[in-house]
C-alpha positions in Angstrom: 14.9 4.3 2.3 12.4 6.3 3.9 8.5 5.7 4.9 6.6 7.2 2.2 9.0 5.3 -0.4 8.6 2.1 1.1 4.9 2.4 1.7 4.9 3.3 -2.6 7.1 0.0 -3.3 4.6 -1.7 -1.1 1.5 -0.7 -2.5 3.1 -1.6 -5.7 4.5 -5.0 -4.9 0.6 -6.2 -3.6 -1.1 -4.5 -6.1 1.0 -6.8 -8.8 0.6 -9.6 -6.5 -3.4 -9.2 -7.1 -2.6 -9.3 -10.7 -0.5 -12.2 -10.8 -3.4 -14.1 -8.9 -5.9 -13.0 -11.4 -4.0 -14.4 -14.1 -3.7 -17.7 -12.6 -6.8 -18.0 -12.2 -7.3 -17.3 -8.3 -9.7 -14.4 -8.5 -11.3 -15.1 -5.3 -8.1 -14.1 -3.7 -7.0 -11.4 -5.8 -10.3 -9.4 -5.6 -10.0 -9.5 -1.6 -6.2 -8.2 -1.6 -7.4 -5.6 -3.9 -10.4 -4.4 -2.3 -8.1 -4.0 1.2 -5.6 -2.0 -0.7 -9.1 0.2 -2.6 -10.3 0.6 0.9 -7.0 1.6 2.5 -6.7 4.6 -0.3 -10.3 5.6 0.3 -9.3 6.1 4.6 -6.2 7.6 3.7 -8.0 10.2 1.2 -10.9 11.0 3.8 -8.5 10.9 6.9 -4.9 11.5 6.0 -3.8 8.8 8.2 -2.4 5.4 6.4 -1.8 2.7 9.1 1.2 1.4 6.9 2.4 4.6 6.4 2.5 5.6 10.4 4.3 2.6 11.0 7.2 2.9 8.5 7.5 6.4 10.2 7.9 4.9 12.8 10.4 2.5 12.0 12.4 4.1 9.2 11.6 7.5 9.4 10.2 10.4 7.7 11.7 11.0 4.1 13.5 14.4 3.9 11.7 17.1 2.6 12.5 18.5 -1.2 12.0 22.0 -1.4 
């Protein structure tokens, strides 16, 4: 597996963790994991740098480019 994929399966697996905490009834919670992840997007969309993303480069690597 490569960064960008894992970063994808990450973003995934919280943002169904939020979900599952909103429908047990722990929405205090699940609106603050879901506002980091929100405000995470918005920095990576004004900056182009995601501080999950540079780390799985770091440790896994760059995925291989498709042309």
């Amino acid at each position: 597996m490569c960064a960008e994929k894992i970063q994808r399966f990450l973003m995934a697996i919280v943002l169904t963790l939020a979900m599952v905490l909103f429908v047990t009834g722990q929405i205090q919670l699940a609106v603050v994991i879901q506002t980091l992840v929100i405000v995470m997007v918005i920095v990576w969309a004004f900056t182009d740098f995601c501080p999950s993303l540079w780390v799985f480069k770091k440790v896994f690597g760059k995925c291989p480019q498709k042309d």
